[in-house]
C-alpha positions as CSV (number, residue, x, y, z in Angstrom):
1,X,-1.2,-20.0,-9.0
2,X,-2.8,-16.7,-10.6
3,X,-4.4,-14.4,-8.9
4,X,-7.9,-14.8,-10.3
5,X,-7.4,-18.4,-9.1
6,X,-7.5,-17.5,-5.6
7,X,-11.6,-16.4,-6.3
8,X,-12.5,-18.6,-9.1
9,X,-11.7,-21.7,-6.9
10,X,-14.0,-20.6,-4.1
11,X,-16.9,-20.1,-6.7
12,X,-16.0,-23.2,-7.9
13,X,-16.8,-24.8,-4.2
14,X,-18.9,-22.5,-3.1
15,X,-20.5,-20.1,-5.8
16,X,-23.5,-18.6,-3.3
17,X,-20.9,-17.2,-0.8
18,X,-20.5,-13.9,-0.3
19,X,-17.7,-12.2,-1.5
20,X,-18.1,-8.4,-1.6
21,X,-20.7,-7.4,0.5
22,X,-21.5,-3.5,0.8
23,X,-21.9,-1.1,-1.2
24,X,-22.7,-3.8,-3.8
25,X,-23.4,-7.8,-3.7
26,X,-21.1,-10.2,-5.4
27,X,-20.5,-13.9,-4.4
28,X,-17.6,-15.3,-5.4
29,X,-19.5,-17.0,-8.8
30,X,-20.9,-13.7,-9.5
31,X,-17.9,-11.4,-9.3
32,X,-16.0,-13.9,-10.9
33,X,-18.0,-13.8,-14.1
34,X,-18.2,-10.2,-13.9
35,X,-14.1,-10.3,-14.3
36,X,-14.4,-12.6,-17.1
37,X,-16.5,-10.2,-18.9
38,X,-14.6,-7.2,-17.7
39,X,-11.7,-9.1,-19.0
40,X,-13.0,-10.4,-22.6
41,X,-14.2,-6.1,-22.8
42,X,-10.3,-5.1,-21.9
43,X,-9.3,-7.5,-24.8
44,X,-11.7,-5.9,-27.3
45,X,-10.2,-2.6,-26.8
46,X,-7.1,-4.3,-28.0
47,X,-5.0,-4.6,-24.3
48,X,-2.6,-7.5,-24.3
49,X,-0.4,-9.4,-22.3
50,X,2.1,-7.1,-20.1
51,X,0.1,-3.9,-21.2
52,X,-0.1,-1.4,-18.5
53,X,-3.5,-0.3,-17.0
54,X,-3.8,2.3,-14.2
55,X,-6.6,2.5,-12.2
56,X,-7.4,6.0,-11.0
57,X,-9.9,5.8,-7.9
58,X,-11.4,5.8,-5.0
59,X,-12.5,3.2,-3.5
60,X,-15.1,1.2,-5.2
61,X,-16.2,-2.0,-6.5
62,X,-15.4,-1.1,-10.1
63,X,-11.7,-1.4,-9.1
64,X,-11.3,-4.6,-8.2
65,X,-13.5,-5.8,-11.4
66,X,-10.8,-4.1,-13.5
67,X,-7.9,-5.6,-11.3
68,X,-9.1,-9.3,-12.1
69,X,-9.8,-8.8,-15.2
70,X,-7.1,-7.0,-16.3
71,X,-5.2,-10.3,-14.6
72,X,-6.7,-12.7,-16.7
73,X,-5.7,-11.3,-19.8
74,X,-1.9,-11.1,-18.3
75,X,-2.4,-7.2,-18.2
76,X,-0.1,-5.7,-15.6
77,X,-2.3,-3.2,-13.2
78,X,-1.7,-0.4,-11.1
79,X,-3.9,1.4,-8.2
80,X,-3.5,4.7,-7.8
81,X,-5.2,7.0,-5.4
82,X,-7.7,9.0,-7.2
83,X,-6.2,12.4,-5.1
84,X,-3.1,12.2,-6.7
85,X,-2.4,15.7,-8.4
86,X,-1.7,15.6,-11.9
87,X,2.0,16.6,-11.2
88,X,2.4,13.1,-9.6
89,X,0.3,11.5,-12.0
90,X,2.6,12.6,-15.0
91,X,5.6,10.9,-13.0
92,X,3.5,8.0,-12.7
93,X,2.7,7.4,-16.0
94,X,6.0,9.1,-17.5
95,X,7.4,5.4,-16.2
96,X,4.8,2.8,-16.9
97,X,3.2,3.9,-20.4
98,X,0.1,2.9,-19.5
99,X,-2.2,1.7,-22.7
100,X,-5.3,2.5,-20.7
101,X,-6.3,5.0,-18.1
102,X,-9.7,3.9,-16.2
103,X,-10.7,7.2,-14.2
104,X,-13.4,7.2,-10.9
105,X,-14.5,11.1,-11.3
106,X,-11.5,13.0,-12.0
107,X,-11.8,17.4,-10.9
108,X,-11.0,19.5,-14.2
109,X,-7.5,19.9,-13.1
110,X,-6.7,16.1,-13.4
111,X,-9.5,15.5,-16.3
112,X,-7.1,18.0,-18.7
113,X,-4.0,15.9,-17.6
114,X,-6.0,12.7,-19.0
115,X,-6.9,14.0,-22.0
116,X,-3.5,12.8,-23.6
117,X,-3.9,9.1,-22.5
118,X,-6.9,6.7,-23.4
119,X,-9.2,7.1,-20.9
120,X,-12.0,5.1,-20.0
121,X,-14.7,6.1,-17.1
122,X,-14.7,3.5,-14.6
123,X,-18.7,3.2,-14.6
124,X,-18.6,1.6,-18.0
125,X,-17.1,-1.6,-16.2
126,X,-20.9,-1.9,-14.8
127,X,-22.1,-2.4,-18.1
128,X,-19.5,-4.6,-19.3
129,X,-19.5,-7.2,-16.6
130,X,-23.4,-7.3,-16.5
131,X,-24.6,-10.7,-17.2
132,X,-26.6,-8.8,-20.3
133,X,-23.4,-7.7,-21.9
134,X,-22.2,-8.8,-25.1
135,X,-18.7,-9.5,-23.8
136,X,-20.0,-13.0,-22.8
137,X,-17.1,-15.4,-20.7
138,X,-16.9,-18.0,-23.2
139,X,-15.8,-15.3,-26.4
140,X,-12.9,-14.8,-24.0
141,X,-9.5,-14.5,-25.5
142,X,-7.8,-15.3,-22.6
143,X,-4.1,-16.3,-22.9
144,X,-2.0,-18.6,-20.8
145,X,-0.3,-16.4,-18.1
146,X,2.7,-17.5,-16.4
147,X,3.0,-17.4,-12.2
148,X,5.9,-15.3,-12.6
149,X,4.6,-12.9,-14.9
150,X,4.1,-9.5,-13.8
151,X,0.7,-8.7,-12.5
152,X,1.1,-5.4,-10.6
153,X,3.4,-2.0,-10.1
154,X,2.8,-0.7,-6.7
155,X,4.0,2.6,-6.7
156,X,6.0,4.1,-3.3
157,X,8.8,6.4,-2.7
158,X,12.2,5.9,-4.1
159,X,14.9,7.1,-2.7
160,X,15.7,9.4,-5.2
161,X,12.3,11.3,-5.3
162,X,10.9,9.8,-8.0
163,X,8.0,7.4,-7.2
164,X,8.8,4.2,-8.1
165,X,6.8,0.8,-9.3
166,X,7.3,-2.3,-7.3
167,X,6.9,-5.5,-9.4
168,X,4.8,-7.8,-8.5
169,X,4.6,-11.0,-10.3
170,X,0.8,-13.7,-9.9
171,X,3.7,-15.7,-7.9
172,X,4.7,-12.8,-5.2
173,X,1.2,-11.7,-4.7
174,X,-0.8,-15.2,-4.2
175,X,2.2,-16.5,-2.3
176,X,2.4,-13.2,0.3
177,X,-1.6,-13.6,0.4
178,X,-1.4,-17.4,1.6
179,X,1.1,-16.7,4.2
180,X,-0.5,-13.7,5.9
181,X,-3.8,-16.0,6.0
182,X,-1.6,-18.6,7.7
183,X,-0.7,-16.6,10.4
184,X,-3.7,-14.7,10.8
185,X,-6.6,-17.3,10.2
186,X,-9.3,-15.4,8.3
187,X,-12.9,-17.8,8.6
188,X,-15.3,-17.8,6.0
189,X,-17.5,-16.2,8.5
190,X,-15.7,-13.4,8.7
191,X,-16.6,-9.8,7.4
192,X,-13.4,-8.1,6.6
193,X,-13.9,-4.3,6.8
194,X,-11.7,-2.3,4.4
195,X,-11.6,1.8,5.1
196,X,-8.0,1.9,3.7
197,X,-7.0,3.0,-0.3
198,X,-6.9,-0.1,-2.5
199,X,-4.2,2.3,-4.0
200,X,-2.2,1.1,-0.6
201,X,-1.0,-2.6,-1.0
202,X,-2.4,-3.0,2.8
203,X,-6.0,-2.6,1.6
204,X,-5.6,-4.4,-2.0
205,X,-4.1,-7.2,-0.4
206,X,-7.4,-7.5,2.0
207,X,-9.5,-8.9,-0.9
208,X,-6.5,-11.7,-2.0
209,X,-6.3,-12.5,2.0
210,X,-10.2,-13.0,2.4
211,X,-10.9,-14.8,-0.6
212,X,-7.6,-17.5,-0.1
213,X,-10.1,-18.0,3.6
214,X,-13.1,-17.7,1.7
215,X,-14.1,-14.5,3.9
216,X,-16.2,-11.7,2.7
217,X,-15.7,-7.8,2.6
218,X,-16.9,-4.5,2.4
219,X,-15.6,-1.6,0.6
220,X,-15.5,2.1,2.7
221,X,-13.8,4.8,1.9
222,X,-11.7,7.0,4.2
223,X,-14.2,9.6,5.3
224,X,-16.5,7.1,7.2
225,X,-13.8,6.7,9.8
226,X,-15.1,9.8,11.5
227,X,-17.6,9.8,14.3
228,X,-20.1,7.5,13.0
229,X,-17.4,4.5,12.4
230,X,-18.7,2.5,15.0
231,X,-22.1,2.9,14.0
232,X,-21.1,1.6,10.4
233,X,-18.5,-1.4,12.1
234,X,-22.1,-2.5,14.1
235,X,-24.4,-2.6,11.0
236,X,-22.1,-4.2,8.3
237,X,-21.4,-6.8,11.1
238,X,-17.3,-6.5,10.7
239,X,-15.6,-9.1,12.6
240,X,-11.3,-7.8,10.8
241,X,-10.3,-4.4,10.8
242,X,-7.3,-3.5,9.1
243,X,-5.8,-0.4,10.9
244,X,-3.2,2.1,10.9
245,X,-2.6,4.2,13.9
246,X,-4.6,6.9,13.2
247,X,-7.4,4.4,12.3
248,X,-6.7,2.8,15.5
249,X,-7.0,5.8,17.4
250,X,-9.8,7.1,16.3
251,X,-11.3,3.7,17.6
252,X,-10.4,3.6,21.0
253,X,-11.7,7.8,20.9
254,X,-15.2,6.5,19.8
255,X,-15.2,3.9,22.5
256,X,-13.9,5.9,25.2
257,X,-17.0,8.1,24.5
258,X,-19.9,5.3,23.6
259,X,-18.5,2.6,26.6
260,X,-22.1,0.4,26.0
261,X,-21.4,-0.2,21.8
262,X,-21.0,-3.5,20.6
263,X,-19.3,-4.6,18.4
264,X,-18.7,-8.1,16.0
265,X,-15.0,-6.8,16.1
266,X,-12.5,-10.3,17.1
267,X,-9.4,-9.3,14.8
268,X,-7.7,-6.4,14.3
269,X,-4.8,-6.1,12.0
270,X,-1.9,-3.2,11.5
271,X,1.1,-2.8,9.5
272,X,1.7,0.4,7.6
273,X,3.5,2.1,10.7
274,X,3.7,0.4,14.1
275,X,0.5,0.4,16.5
276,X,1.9,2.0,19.6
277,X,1.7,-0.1,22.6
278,X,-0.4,1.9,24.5
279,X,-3.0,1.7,21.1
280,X,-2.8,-1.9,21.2
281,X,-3.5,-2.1,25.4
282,X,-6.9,0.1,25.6
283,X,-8.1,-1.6,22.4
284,X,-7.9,-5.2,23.9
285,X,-9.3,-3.5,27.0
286,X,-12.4,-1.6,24.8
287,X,-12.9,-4.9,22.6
288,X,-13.1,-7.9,25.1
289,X,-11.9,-10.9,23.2
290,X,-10.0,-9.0,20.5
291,X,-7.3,-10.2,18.4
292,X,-4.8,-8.1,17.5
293,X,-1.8,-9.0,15.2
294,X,0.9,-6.9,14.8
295,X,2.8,-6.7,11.4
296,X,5.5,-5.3,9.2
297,X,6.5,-5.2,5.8
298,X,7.5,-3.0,3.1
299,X,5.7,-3.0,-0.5
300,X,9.3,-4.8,-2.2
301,X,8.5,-8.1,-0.1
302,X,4.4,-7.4,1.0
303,X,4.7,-8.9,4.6
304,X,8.0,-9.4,6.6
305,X,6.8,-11.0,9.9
306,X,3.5,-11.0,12.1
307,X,3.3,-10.9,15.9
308,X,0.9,-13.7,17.2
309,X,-1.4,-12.1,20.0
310,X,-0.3,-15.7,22.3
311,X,3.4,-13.7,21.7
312,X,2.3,-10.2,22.3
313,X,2.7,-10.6,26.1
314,X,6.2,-11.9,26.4
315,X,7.3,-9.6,23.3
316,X,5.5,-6.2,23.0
317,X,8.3,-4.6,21.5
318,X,9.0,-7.3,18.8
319,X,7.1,-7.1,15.1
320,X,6.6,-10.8,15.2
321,X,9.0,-13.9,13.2
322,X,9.2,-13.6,9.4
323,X,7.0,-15.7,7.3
324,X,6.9,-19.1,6.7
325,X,8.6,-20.4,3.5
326,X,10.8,-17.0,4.0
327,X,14.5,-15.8,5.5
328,X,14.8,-13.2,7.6
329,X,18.7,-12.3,8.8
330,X,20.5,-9.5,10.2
331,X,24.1,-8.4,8.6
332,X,26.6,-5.8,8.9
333,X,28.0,-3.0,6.1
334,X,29.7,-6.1,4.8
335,X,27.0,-8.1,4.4
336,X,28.1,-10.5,7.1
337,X,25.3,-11.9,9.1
338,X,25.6,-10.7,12.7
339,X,24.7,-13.0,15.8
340,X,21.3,-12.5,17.6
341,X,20.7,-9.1,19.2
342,X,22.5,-7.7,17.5
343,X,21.8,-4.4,15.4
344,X,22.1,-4.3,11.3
345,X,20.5,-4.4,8.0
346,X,17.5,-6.3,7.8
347,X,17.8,-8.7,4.7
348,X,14.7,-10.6,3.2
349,X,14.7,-13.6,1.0
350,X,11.7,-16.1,-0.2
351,X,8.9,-16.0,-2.6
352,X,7.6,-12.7,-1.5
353,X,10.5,-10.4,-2.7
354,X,9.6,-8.5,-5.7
355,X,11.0,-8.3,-9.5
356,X,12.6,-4.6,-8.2
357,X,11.4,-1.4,-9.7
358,X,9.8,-1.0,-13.0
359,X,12.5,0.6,-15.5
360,X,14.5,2.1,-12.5
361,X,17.9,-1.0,-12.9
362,X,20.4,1.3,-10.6
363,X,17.9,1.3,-7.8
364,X,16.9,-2.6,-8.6
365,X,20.4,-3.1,-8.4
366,X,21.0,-1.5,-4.7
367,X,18.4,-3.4,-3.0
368,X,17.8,-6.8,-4.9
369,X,20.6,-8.5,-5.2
370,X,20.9,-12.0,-7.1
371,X,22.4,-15.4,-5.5
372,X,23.9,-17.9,-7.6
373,X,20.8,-20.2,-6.8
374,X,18.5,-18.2,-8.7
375,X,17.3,-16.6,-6.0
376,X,16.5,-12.6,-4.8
377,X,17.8,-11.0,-1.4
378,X,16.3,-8.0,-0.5
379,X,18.3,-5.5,1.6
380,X,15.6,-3.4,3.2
381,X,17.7,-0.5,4.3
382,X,15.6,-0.7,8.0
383,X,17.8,-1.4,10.9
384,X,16.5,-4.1,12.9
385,X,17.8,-6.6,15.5
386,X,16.6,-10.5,15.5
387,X,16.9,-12.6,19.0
388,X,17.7,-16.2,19.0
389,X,13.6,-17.4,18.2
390,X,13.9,-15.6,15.2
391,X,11.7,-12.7,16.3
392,X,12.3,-9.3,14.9
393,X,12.9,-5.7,16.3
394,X,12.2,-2.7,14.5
395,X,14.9,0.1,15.2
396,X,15.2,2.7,12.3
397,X,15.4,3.2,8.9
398,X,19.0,3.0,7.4
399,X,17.9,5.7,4.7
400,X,16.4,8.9,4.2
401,X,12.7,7.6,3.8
402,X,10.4,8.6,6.5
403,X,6.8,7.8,7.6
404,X,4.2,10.8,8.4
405,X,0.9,10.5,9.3
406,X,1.0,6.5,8.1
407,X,2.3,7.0,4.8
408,X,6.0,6.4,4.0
409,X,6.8,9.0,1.7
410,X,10.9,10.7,0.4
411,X,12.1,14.0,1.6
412,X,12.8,14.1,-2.0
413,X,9.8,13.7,-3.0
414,X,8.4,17.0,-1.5
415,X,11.7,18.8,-2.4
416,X,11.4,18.3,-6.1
417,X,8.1,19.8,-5.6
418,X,9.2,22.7,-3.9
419,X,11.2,22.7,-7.0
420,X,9.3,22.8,-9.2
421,X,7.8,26.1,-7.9
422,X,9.3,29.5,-9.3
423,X,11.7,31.2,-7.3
424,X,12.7,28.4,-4.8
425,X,16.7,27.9,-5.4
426,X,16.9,25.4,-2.7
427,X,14.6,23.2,-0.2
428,X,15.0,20.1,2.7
429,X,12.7,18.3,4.4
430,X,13.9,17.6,8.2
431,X,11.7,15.6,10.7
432,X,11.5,16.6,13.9
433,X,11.4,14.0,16.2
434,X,10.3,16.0,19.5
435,X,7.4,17.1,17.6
436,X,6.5,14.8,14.8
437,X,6.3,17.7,12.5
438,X,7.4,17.5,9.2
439,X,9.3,20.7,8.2
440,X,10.2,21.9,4.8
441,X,13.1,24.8,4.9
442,X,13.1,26.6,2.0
443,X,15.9,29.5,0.7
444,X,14.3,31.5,-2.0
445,X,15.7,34.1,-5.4
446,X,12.5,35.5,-5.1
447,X,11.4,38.1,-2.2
448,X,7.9,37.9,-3.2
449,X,7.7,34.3,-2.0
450,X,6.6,33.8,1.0
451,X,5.2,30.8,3.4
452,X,1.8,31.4,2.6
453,X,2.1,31.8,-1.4
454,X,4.6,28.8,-1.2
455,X,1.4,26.5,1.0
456,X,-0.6,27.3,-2.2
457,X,2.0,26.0,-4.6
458,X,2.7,22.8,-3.2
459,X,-1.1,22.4,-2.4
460,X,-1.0,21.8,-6.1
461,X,1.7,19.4,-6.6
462,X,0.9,17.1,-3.5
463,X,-1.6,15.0,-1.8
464,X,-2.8,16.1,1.8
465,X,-0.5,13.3,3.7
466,X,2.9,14.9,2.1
467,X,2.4,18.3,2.8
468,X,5.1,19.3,5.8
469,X,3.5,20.9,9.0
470,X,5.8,23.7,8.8
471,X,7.3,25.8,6.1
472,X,10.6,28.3,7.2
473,X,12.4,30.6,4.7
474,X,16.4,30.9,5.4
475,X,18.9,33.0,4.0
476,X,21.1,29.8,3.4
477,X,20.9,26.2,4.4
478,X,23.5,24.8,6.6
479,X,26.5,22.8,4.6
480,X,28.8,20.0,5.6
481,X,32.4,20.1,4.8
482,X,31.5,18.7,1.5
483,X,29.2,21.2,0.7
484,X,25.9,19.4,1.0
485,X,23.6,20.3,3.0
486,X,23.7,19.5,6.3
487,X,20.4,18.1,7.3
488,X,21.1,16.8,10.9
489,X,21.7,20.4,11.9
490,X,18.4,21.7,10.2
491,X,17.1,18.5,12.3
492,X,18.3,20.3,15.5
C-alpha cells in the first residue's frame, strides 16, 4: 500500500466525506484530485522519482497537498518547521539535496538562505490543484512506486549533533498508521483536532491515522492553544486531541477556570514525552467519559506500544504492549534478551522500523542492525523493562539525547551552535533534573562575551524549544581522567 492509497480509497467509497475540515473544505474526492494535480504540476517542473522536496511551513492545508502529491510521483518529502533558522536549515538541506524548496512565508533572514535552492511559494499549490488548472489528473505522468520505496526523511537529533533524516518507506508509514488506528479506533464521525507541527511526525501521522478510519480533521497552528482553546475545541466540534504535556496542561488550566464548558472531546491521545499521571487523572476527571491512550515511540519505528484506557487502572506506570504485527524485547550489553522485569535495551523489530538515516551509514549501522531473515532490529538506546504480558516500562534513555519542553533534541546540537559563535572555545549542555532547566556552560577566549551577547547569538542559530534556560561562563570545564569533559559533575 502507498500512502495516497490510504485517501484515494475512502473517496473511492465515500467521495462526499469530509476530510479536511477547517481552515479550508476538502472531502476525501476533492483533496484527492487536488494531489493529482499538485502532483502532475510537480512533474512538469521536472521532479522525479526519489527526488527530494522540503516543505518549509507552518501549518496549512497547502502542505499536505504537496505531501500526496509529491507521493504519487515517488518523490521523497520532508516537513520542516517553518521557524527553523537558516543555520539549521543549511544542515538540513546540506544532507538531502533537495530539487525543490516549497516555502510558507519565509522572514528576510531565511528568504536570502533560499535564494540558492529552487524555490517555489507554497500558495501556488492553490492554483495548481484547482479543478480550473491545466495540470488536469488524467495528463498525469505518474510512475509505478514501490511499497518500500522511500516516501519521507523525518528529520530528529542524532547523536552526534547533526540532525539526521529518518527514512521512511510507503510500507513503514501506511503500516505504523493501520496499527495505531487499531489500537485506538478512530470513527468516521470523528473530528480529529491537530494544533501540533506537521513538521513533527505526531501531527503528520494524524492525517494517515484519520483517513485509514475515514475520520475528518482540522488544521491549527500552535498559538491557538492559548486561552481561547477551548472555545475553538467547542466550535470545530473536536471529538481527538493529540497532546503533549504542555498541551495537556494548558487543558486542564482552561477547565479548572471555565468548570461549565462542554466539550465533544472522547479521546485524547499523547506520545511525544510521557503525560504525567497526575495530567492524565484531572483530565478524565474535567472530561467525563474521556479516553485517554497513552503512547510511545521514537521517529526510527513511528509507534512502539499504546496503553489501552481498560489497562490504565492496573498499569499507570506502563506505556502500554508493542504493536501488533511487531517485537518488542529487552536485552543486555550483549544483546542477550533478559527475562521479564528486568532492566535493558529496548529492541524493536516489525514493519515499522525505518530504512536508518539518510546518508549517515556509521549511525545506521549502530542502531539498525540486519538479521539473516531479511529483517531490521532496532536498538533504541532507551532503557526500559517489559513484565511477563508484554507491557513496557519506560526508565531512561541509554544516550546523551534528552527531551525539553516536548521536543527531544542533542546536547550536541546546541553545542555546535555555541560553536559556531566567535570567541566560545568550549560549551556542554547538562540537564538539571531538580529543576528541569536546561543549562549551557560555556568557557570563552573572548572577555567581551558575555551571557547576554552569547542569548543573542544562539537566538540566531536556534529555534525557541532548544534554547537552554540558563547560560554560565567558567574558567574551565571539569575533565575526567581521560580528559573529556566531565558532564555528570557539571550535572551536579
Amino acid at each position: 500500500m502507498l500512502i495516497h492509497d490510504l485517501v484515494d480509497m475512502v473517496a473511492a467509497q465515500r467521495p462526499s466525506s469530509p476530510y479536511i475540515r477547517w481552515p479550508v473544505a476538502y472531502s476525501y474526492e476533492e483533496f484527492a484530485e487536488r494531489t493529482k494535480r499538485v502532483a502532475t504540476w510537480l512533474a512538469s517542473l521536472g521532479i522525479r522519482h526519489g527526488d527530494r522536496i522540503i516543505i518549509f511551513s507552518r501549518n496549512r492545508p497547502e502542505v499536505l497537498l504537496a505531501v500526496f502529491g509529491a507521493a504519487r510521483i515517488g518523490a521523497i518529502f520532508s516537513v520542516i518547521n517553518g521557524s527553523v533558522k537558516p543555520y539549521g536549515l543549511q544542515q538540513i538541506a546540506d544532507q538531502c539535496e533537495p530539487s525543490l524548496i516549497l516555502v510558507d512565508d519565509p522572514n528576510p533572514e531565511q528568504a536570502q538562505f533560499l535564494e540558492r535552492y529552487r524555490v517555489v511559494p507554497l500558495d501556488k499549490l492553490n492554483g495548481v490543484s484547482d479543478s480550473s488548472s491545466q495540470f488536469q489528473p488524467q495528463s498525469e505522468p505518474f510512475v509505478n512506486v514501490d511499497p518500500q520505496a522511500t516516501a519521507c526523511l523525518i528529520f530528529t537529533s542524532g547523536s552526534t549533533g547533526t540532525p539526521r533524516g529518518v527514512v521512511l518507506s510507503h510500507a513503514n508509514i501506511c503500516f505504523a498508521a493501520k496499527a495505531i488506528q487499531r489500537r485506538l479506533q478512530y470513527q468516521p464521525d470523528d473530528i480529529v483536532g491537530v494544533f501540533l507541527p506537521l513538521s513533527f511526525d505526531y501531527g503528520l501521522y494524524q492525517f494517515f491515522i484519520a483517513a485509514d478510519a475515514g475520520a475528518s480533521l482540522c488544521l491549527g497552528q500552535g498559538e491557538m492553544t492559548g486561552p481561547g482553546l477551548l472555545r475553538t475545541l467547542g466550535d470545530l466540534g473536536i471529538t481527538v486531541l493529540p497532546v503533549v504535556p504542555a498541551l495537556g496542561a494548558a487543558v486542564i488550566k482552561l477547565l479548572e477556570r471555565q468548570s461549565n464548558t462542554t466539550l465533544a472531546l472522547r479521546v485524547i491521545t499523547n506520545t511525544g514525552e510521557q503525560l504525567p499521571i497526575a495530567y492524565i487523572t484531572k483530565l478524565s476527571e474535567l472530561i467525563p467519559g474521556v479516553r485517554i491512550y497513552p503512547m510511545y515511540g521514537l521517529t526510527e519505528c513511528k509507534r512502539v506500544s499504546i496503553l489501552l484506557p481498560e489497562e490504565y487502572s492496573q498499569r499507570k506506570d506502563s506505556v502500554g504492549r508493542a504493536l501488533d504485527g511487531t517485537t518488542a524485547r529487552i536485552v543486555d550489553e550483549d544483546g542477550e534478551t533478559l527475562p521479564p522485569d528486568q532492566e535493558g535495551e529496548l529492541v524493536i523489530s516489525g514493519p515499522n522500523v525505518s530504512q536508518g538515516y539518510w546518508n549517515a551509514p556509521e549511525e545506521t549501522k549502530k542502531r539498525f542492525r540486519s538479521n539473516p531473515d531479511g529483517t531490521r532490529d532496532l536498538y533504541t538506546g532507551d532503557q526500559c523493562r517489559m513484565d511477563a504480558e508484554g507491557y513496557l516500562y519506560f526508565v531512561a534513555r541509554k544516550d546523551s539525547l534528552l527531551k525539553h519542553r516536548g521536543f527531544r533534541l542533542s546536547p550536541h546540537e546546541i553545542e555546535n551552535a555555541a560553536h559556531d559563535i566567535l570567541g566560545v572555545l568550549q560549551s556542554a549542555v547538562s540537564k538539571n533534573k531538580e529543576t528541569d532547566k536546561l543549562v549551557l556552560y560555556v568557557v570563552a577566549n573572548d572577555r567581551g562575551l558575555d551571557e547576554e551577547k552569547l542569548w543573542r547569538e544562539l537566538e540566531k542559530r536556534l529555534e525557541s524549544y532548544k534554547l537552554p534556560d540558563e547560560i554560565h561562563l567558567l574558567d574551565k570545564m571539569p575533565q575526567t581522567g581521560h580528559g573529556k569533559i566531565d558532564r555528570k559533575l557539571l550535572a551536579k
